[in-house]
C-alpha positions in Angstrom: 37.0 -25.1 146.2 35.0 -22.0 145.2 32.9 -21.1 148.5 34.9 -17.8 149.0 34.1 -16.4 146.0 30.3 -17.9 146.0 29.9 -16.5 149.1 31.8 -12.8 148.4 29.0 -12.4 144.8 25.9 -14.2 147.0 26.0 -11.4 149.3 26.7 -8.3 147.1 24.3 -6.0 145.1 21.0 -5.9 147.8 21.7 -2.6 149.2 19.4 -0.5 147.0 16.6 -2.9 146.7 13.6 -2.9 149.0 13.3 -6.7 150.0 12.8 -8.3 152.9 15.4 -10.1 155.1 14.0 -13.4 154.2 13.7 -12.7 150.2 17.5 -11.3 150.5 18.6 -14.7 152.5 16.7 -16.5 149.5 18.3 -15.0 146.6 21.8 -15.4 148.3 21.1 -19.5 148.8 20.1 -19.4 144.9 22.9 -16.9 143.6 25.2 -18.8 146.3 24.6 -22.6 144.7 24.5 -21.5 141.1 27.8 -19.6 141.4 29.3 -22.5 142.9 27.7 -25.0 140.7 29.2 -23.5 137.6 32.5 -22.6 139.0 33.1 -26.2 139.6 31.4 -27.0 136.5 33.8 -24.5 134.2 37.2 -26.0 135.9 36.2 -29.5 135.7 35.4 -28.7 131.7 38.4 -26.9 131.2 40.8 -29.9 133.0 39.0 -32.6 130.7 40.8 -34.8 129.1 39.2 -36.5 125.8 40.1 -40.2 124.5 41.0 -40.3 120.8 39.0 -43.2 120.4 35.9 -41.6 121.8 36.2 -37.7 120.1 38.6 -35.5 118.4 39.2 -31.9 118.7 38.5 -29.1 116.3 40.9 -29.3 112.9 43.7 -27.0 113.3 43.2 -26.3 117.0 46.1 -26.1 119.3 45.5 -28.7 121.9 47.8 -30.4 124.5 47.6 -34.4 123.2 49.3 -37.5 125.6 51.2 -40.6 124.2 51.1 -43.6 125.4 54.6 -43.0 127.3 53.0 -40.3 129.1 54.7 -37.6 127.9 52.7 -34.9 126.3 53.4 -32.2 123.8 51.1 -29.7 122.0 49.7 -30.5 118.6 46.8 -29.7 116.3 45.1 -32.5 114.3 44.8 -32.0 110.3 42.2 -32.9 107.9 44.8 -36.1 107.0 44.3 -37.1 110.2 47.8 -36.6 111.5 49.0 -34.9 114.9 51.5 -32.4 114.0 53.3 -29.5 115.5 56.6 -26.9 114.7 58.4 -29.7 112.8 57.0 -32.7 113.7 53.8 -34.7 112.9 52.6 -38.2 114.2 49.8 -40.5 113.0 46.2 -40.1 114.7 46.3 -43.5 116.5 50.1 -42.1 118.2 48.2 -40.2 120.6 45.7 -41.6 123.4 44.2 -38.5 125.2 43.7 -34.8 124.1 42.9 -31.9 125.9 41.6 -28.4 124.9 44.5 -25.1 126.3 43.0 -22.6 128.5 44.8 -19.9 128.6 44.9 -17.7 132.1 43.1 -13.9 131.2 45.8 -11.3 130.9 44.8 -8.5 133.2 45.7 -5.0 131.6 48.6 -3.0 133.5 46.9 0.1 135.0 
């Protein structure tokens, strides 16, 4: 899913150092493999989905929850251990599934 990109930063930044072809083909197997491992790793984390029954989020933490319906809303969980939201609130056992928002990075307009 991420091989352009693990390919594009394996093979950048050797132009000013004196190495050999084979040291160069060496770095770019290990930078190429540990920018692809944590790529995957980072958007499997942040498309995780948590079961209630097995851990809860942060208190006061946006996060997008599931009922059992399916549908899904965004909610933050309280110290009274109740799911609630603009206007509405539910009990902790309501929801099934939680998972953490990640937001896209806003680039600056030049």
């Amino acid at each position: 899913m991420f091989e352009k990109e693990a390919e594009e930063y394996a093979t950048t930044g050797y132009e000013k150092k004196l190495l050999t072809k084979e040291q160069i083909e060496v770095l770019k197997c290990g930078r190429y493999d540990g920018f692809l491992k944590g790529a995957e790793f980072g958007f499997n984390k942040a498309n995780e989905w948590h079961y209630v029954k097995d851990e809860l989020p942060e208190l006061y933490k946006d996060v997008l929850v599931v009922f059992p319906r399916g549908d899904c809303d965004v909610k933050r969980l309280t110290n009274h251990n109740e799911w609630v939201s603009r206007g509405s609130w539910c009990s902790i056992t309501d929801v099934i599934a939680w998972k953490e928002i990640v937001l896209p990075e806003l680039k600056e307009s030049e």
